[in-house]
C-alpha positions in Angstrom: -6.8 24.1 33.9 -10.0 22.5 33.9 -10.6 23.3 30.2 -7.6 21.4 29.0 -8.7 17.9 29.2 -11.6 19.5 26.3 -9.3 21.8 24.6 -6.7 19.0 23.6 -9.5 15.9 22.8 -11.9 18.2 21.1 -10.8 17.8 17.5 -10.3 14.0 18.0 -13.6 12.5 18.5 -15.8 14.6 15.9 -14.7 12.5 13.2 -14.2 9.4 15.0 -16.7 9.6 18.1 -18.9 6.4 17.6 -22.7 5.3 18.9 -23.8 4.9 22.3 -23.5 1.1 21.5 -20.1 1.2 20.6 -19.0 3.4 23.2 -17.4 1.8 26.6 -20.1 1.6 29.5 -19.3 4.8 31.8 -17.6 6.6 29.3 -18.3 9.6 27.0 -15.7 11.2 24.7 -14.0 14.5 25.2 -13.8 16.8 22.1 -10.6 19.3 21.5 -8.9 21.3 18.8 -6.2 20.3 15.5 -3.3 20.4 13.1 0.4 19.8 14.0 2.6 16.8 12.5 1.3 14.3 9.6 0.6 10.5 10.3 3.2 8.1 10.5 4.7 6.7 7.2 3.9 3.9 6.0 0.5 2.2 5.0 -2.6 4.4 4.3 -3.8 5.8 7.3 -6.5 8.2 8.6 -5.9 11.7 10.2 -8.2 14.3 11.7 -6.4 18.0 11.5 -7.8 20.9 13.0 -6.6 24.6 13.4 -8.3 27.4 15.1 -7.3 30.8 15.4 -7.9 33.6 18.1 -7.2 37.2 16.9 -9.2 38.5 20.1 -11.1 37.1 23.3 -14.3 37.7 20.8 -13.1 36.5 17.6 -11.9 32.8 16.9 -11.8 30.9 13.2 -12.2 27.0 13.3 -11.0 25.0 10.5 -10.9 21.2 10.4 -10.3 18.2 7.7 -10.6 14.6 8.0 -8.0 12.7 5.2 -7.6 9.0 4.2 -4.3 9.1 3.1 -4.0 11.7 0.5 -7.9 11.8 0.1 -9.7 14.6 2.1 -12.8 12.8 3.2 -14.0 15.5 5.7 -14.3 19.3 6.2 -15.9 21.8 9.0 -15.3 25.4 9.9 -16.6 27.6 13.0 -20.0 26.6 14.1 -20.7 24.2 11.0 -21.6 20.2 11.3 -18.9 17.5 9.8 -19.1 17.2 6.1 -19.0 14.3 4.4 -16.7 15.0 1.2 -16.8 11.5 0.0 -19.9 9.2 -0.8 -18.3 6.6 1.4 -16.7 9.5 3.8 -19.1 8.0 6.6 -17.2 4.6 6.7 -19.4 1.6 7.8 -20.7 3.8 10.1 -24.6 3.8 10.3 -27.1 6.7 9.9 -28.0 6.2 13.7 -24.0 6.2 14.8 -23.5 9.0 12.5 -26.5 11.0 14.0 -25.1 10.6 17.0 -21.7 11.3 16.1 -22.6 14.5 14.7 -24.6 15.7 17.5 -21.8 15.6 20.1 -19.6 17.9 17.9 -22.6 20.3 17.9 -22.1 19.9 22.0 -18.7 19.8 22.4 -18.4 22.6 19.7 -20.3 24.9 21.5 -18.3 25.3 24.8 -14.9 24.9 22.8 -14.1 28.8 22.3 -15.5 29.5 26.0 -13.1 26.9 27.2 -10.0 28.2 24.6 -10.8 31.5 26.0 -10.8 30.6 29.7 -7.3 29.1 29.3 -6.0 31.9 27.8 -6.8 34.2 30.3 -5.5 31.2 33.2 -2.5 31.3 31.3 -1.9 34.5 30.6 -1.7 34.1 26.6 -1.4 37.0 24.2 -3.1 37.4 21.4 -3.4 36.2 18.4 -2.4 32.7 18.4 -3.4 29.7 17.2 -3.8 25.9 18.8 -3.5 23.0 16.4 -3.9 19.2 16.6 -3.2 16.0 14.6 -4.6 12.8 15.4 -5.1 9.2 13.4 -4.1 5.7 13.0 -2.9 3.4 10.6 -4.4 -0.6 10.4 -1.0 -2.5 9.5 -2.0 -6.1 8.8 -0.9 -8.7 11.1 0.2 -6.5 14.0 -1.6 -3.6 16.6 -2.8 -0.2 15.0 -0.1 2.1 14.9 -1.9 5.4 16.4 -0.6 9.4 17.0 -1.9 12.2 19.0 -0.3 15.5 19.0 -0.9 19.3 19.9 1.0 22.2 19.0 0.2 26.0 20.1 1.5 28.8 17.4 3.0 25.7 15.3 5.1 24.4 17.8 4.4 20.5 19.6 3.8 21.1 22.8 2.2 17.5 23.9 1.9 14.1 22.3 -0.3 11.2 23.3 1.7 7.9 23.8 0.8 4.8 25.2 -1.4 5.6 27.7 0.5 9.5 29.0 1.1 13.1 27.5 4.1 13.6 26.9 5.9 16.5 26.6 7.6 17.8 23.4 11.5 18.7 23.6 11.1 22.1 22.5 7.7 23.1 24.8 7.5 26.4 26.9 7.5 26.1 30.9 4.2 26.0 30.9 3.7 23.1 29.2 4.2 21.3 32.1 1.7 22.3 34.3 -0.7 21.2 31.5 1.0 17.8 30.7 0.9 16.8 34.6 -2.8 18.1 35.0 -3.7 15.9 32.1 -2.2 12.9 33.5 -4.1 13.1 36.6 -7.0 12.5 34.9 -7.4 8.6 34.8 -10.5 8.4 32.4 -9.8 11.3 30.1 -6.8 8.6 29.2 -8.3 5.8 29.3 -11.1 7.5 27.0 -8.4 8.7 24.6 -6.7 5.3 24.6 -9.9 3.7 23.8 -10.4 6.3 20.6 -6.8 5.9 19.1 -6.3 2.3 19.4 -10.2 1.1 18.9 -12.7 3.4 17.1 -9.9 5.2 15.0 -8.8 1.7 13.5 -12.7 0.7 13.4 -13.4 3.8 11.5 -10.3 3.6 9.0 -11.2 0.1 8.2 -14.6 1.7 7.2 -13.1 3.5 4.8 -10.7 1.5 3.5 -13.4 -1.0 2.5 -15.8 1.3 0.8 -13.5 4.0 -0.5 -10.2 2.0 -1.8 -11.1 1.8 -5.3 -11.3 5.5 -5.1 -7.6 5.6 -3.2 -5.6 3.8 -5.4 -7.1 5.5 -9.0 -4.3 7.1 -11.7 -5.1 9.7 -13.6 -1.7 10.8 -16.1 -1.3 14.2 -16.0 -1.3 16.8 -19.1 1.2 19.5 -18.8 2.1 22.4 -21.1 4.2 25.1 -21.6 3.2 29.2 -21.6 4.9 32.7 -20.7 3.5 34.9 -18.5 3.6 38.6 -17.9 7.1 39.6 -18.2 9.0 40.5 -14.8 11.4 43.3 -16.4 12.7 44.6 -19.1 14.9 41.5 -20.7 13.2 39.0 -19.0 10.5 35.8 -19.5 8.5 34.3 -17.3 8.4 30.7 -18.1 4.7 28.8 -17.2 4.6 25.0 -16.9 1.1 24.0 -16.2 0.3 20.5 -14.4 -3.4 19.3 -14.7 -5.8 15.9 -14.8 -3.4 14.2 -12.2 -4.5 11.9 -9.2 -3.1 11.2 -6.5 -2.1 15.1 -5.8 1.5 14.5 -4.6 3.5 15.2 -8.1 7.1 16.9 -8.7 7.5 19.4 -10.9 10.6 21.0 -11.8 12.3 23.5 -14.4 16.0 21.9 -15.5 18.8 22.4 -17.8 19.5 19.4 -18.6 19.6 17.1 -15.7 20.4 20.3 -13.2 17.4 21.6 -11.2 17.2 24.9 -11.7 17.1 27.3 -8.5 14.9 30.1 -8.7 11.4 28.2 -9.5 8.2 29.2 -7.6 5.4 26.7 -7.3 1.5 27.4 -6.4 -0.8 25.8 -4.9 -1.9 22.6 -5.8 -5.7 23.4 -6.6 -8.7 20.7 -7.3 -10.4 20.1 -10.4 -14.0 19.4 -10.5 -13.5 16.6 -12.0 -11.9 15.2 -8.4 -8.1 15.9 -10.2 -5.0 18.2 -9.3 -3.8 21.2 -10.8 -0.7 23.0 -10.4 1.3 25.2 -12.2 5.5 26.5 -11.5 6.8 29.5 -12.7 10.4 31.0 -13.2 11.9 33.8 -14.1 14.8 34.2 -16.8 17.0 36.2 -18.5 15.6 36.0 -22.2 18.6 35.1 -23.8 18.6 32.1 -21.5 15.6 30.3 -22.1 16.0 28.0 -24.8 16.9 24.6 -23.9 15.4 24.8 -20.5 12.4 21.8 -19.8 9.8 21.4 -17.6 10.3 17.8 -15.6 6.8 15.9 -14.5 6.5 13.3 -12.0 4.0 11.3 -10.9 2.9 7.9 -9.9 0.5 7.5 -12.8 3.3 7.5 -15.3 5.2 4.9 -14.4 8.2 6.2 -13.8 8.1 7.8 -17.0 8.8 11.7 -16.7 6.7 14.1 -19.2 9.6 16.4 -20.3 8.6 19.6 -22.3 11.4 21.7 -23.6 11.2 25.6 -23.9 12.2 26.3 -27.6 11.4 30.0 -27.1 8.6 29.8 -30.0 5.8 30.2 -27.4 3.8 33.0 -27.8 2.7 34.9 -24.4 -1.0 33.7 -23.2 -2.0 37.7 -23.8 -0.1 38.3 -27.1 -2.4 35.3 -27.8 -5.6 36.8 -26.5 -5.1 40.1 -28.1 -4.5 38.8 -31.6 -7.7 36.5 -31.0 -10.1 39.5 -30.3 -8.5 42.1 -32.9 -9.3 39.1 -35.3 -13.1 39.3 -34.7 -12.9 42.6 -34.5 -11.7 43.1 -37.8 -14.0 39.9 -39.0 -17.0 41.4 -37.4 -16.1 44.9 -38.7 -15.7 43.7 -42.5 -19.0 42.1 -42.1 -20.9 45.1 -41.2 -19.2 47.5 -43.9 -20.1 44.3 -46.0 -23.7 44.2 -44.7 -24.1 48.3 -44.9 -22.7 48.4 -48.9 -25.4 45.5 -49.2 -28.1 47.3 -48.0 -26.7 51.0 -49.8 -26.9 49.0 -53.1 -30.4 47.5 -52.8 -31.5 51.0 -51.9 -30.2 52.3 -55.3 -31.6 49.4 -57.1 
């Protein structure tokens, strides 16, 4: 059990760990492992997620992300340092405190899959499975930072962090206990995570919020447009509605009839631009006969409360009808231009 205490902290302090000077005389942060449940709601807050997966007792994946509300500031994977995503992603933090910040997650990193390991096998675990944490604050003005700590193994809470005690979640396995009354033996490890949630976190946020707000509250209005896609089947459309140019990313995009929501609709990913905006596009599929009069519904905080509404009028051309036409055009122009040039040349030859 001895590797718990670093298992369950390690993903906390790599974004958040502070300098010697700021740290608490006697102590020294414990580093652990992250993704589970989302911050409070509320104000903007800051949230450290990590997720690492073991397919074998040789193979592991670490994946981490540091976000300021719905701005990733922060990114690391397996054996790489914490990067900065942001020009203000380091806070108010100094070059020393970061330094220093940085070189405990190289320490802590390096005995975290030796310890994951190690409490496998004490455990018993079967492979694969995957450990995830979640941990931030929030600064609400005029009262004591509102904080969260929680683990979860295969996607399931297991533990939380609250007030100064693990506690355990309703649903956790029997084993689960064992951990959680281990943990609470150990006086400093929660008097170090205490410290972290309830003094650095809200130092560090506050960072952020100073240098980076202008950057959190910009609008960008989205474009949107309509296209068909491959057809599904015989009879049927595929009806595109493409989202792109927005910020913030959280937008709602749906295919109506009117002012029904129609069932059916499947939604990717919402991808980055390089320009620092969202895109995503939502698909359904229809009978062919149906698709007239069907919309596409866009909202988004930029807008003002304004929806973008485009309506299919079945007069769009599919994107590779499109793209055909387009190359057998300059095929044929190029074409005519060659016989053109070749009867040129034929002529002058005569001449």
């Amino acid at each position: 059990m001895e590797c718990w205490p670093v298992l369950l902290l390690w993903g906390l302090p790599q974004i958040w760990a502070s300098s010697e000077a700021l740290r608490p005389p006697g102590r020294s942060p414990r580093l652990s492992g992250p993704r589970s449940t989302s911050a409070p709601p509320g104000s903007v807050g800051f949230r450290g997620l990590q997720v690492s997966s073991f397919a074998n007792s040789s193979w592991t994946r670490t994946d981490g992300s540091g976000w300021l509300g719905p701005l990733q500031t922060h990114s690391w994977s397996n054996g790489s340092d914490i990067r900065c995503l942001r020009p203000w992603s380091r806070g108010t933090f100094s070059d020393r405190q970061w330094a220093q910040q940085q070189q405990l997650f190289r320490v802590y990193r390096s005995s975290f899959t030796r310890d994951i390991w190690a409490f496998a096998k004490t455990l018993h675990l079967d492979y694969p499975f995957e450990v995830q944490m979640s941990a931030g604050c929030e600064v609400r003005p005029g009262g004591p930072p509102e904080v969260f700590l929680s683990s979860a193994f295969q996607g399931s809470d297991i533990l939380s962090f609250q007030g100064h005690f693990w506690v355990l979640a309703p649903d956790a396995p029997s084993w689960a206990e064992t951990v959680s009354n281990t943990l609470n033996k150990d006086h400093e490890t929660r008097d170090t995570i205490h410290w972290l949630l309830n003094d650095v976190c809200p130092q560090f946020l506050t960072g952020l919020l100073e240098l980076g707000q202008q950057e959190l509250e910009k609008q960008e209005k989205p474009e949107a447009w309509l296209s068909s896609g491959p057809p599904p089947g015989p009879g049927r459309l595929l009806l595109v509605c493409h989202v792109s140019g927005f910020h913030p990313e959280p937008v709602w995009v749906r295919w109506m009839q009117g002012q029904q929501e129609l069932p059916g609709a499947q939604q990717g990913d919402v991808l980055p631009n390089a320009d620092g905006t969202w895109y995503l596009r939502v698909t359904l599929d229809v009978a062919a006969g149906e698709a007239a009069g069907l919309a596409c519904r866009v909202r988004h905080s930029s807008l003002g409360g304004q929806d973008i509404v485009l309506s299919w009028e079945g007069s769009h051309v599919p994107v590779g009808l499109i793209v055909t036409v387009v190359l057998a055009s300059l095929l044929l122009i190029g074409g005519g231009i060659a016989f053109w040039h070749k009867k040129r040349c034929s002529y002058q030859d005569i001449l």
